[in-house]
N, C-alpha and C positions, 0 to 999 in steps of 0.2 A: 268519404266516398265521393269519387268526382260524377257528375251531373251524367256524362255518356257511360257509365256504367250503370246507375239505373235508368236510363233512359226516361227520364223525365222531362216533359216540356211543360211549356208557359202553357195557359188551358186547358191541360190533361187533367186538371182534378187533385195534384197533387204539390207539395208546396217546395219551394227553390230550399234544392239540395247543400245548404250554406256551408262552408268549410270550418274548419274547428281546430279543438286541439288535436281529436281523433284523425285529423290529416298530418300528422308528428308522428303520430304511434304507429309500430312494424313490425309483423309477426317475425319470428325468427325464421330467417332461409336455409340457414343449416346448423350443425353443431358440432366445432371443433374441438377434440380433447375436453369434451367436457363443458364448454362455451357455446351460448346461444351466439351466433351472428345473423346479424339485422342487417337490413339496408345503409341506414345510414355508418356503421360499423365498417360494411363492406365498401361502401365509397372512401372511405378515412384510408382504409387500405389499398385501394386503389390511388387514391392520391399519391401516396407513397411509391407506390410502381412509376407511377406517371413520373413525376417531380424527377426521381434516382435516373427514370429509361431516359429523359431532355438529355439531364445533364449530363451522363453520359455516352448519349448519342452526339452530343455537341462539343463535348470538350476530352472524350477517347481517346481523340487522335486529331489532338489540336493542331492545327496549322499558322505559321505567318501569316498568311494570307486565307484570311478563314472563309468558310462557305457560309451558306444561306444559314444554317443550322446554328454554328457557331458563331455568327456575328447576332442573332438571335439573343440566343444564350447568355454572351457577351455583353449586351444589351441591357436583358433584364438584371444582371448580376453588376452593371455597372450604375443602375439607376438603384438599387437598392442600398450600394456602398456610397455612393456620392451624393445622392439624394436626401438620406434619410440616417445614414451609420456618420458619414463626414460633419454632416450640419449637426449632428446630436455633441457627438463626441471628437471631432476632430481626428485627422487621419492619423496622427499618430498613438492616441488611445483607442480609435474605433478597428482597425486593423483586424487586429487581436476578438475583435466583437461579430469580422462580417460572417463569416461563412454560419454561425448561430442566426444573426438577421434575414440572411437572403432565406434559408432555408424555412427561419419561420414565416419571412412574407410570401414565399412562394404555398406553402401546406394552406396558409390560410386562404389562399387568393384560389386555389384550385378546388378547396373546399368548398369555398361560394360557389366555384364556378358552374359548379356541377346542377344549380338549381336550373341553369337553361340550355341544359345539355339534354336529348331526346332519349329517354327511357331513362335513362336518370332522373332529371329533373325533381333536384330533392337538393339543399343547401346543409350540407352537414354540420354547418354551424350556426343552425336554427334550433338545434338539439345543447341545451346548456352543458350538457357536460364536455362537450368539447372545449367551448370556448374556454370554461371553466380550467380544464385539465390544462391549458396550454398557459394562461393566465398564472398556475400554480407551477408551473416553472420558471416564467418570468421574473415570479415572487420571490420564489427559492433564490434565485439567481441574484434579483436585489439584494435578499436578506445575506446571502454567502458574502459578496462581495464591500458590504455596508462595513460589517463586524471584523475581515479581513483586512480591509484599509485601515479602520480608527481602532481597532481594538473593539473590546466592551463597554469602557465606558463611553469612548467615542460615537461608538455604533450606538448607543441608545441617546446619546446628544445629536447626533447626526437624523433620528427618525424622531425624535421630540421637539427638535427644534430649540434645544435649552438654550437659552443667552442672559448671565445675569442680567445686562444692560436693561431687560423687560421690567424688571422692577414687581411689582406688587400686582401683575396680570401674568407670570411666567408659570404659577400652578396652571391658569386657565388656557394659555397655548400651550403646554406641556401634555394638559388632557386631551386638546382639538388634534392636535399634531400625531399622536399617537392613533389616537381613534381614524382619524383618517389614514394613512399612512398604512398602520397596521392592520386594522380592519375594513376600511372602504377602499381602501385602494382596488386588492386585488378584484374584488365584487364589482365595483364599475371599472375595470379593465376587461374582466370578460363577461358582464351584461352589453355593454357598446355594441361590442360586433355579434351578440346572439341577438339583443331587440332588435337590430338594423336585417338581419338575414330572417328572422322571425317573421316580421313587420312584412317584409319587401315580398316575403314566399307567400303567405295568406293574401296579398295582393292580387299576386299576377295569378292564386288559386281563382281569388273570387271572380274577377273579369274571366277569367276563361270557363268556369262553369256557367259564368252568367251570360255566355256566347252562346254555348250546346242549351241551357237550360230554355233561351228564346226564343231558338232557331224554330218561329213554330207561329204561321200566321201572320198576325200584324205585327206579332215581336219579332221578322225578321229584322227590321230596319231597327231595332235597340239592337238586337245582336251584332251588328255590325259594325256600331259602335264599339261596345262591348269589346269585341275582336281588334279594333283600333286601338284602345285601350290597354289591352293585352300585349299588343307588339311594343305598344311608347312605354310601359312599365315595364316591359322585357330589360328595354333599349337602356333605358335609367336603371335598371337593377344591376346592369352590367358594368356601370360605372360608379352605383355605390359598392360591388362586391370591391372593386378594387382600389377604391377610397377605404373600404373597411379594412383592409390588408394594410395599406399604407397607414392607418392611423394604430393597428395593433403595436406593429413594430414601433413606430415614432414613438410610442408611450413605452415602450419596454428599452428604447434607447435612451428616454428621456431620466426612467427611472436608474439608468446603469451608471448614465451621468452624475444624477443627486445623489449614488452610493460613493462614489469616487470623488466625488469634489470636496474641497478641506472643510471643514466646521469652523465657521468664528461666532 
């Protein structure tokens, strides 16, 4: 519960309102078919409106010479392809790969986005299951493409890392390779971008309660600090959201590469 809902100040008697995990949890807003929907549920779905209404408002009724909308559009769809789809996997395997890429670095990057957007101001991917769920088809996605290239035994030399050449250590990277791979992989693909959006949201909580919480005597002048504080971790949250988008993708192009390159 943020500090200007119960109006608590500095020397009232009562103690600084600190943020928690209870600043995560959200009662249900309404209930579709049977499904609670939550806040951060209903942002996820929003993102989704937002993201489909861009691209379609900018590329509808595409022109040669495109407008403000569509050189926009254009834009982000070409830093995603060349940036991050070309460098991974080169244009002629990544091709085949963009419109899956753009569309996840854009869900992810609007999803942050939303932690400093007004009445929202909530990071939908400070909620693990998101990160989690998007993470678990990147996986899928590895794993389809891994066992489709090399086959089966291929695909399990290909996530082992088998090489006779290792000699009398090949049980031991056999074991590491798998366990990573198979199990730590997808886990720190989508921890990354829930610590960072977690981390960065209980930040710009605490500085902002701890604005209202001082506004009060001789804590005005920490408060204003405080409030300083709050806009430069805005400022920097707004550029790790879009750092975290770009690294989601670059590991999920990275991993589409190691499914498709030959085994020696």
């Amino acid at each position: 519960m943020l500090a200007f809902e119960t109006d608590c100040h500095l020397f009232d008697g009562c103690g600084f309102p600190a943020p928690g995990l209870h600043s995560f949890m959200f009662e249900p807003l309404f209930t579709v078919g049977g499904y609670d929907v939550n806040k951060p549920m209903l942002l996820a779905l929003l993102s989704t409106v937002v993201i489909i209404g861009f691209f379609w408002a900018a590329f509808g009724r595409a022109k040669v010479v495109p407008g403000k909308l569509q050189m926009i559009g254009e834009s982000g769809y070409d830093f995603v392809r060349k940036s991050i789809v070309y460098e991974s996997l080169g244009k002629k395997v990544g091709d085949k790969y963009v419109p899956f890429m753009v569309s996840l670095f854009f869900f992810v990057w609007i999803m942050n986005l939303w932690s400093i957007i007004p009445v929202a101001q909530f990071p939908v991917t400070s909620i693990i299951a998101f990160p989690a769920g998007l993470a678990l088809i990147v996986y899928v996605l590895w794993m389809y493409l891994t066992f489709k290239k090399h086959g089966f035994v291929g695909g399990l030399k290909n996530i082992t890392g088998y090489d006779k050449s290792l000699g009398p250590i090949l049980p031991m990277i056999v074991f590491l390779e798998f366990f990573s791979n198979v199990l730590v992989r997808p886990f720190t693909h989508a921890v990354r971008l829930f610590a960072n959006m977690f981390a960065g949201h209980l930040l710009i909580l605490m500085f902002t309660i701890a604005s209202w919480y001082m506004l009060n005597g001789i804590g005005i002048a920490y408060s204003g600090v405080s409030f300083v504080m709050t806009i430069l971790m805005t400022a920097f949250e707004l550029f790790i959201q879009a750092v975290q988008a770009y690294i989601f993708v670059l590991l999920a192009c990275t991993y589409v590469q190691g499914a498709l390159a030959e085994h020696h």
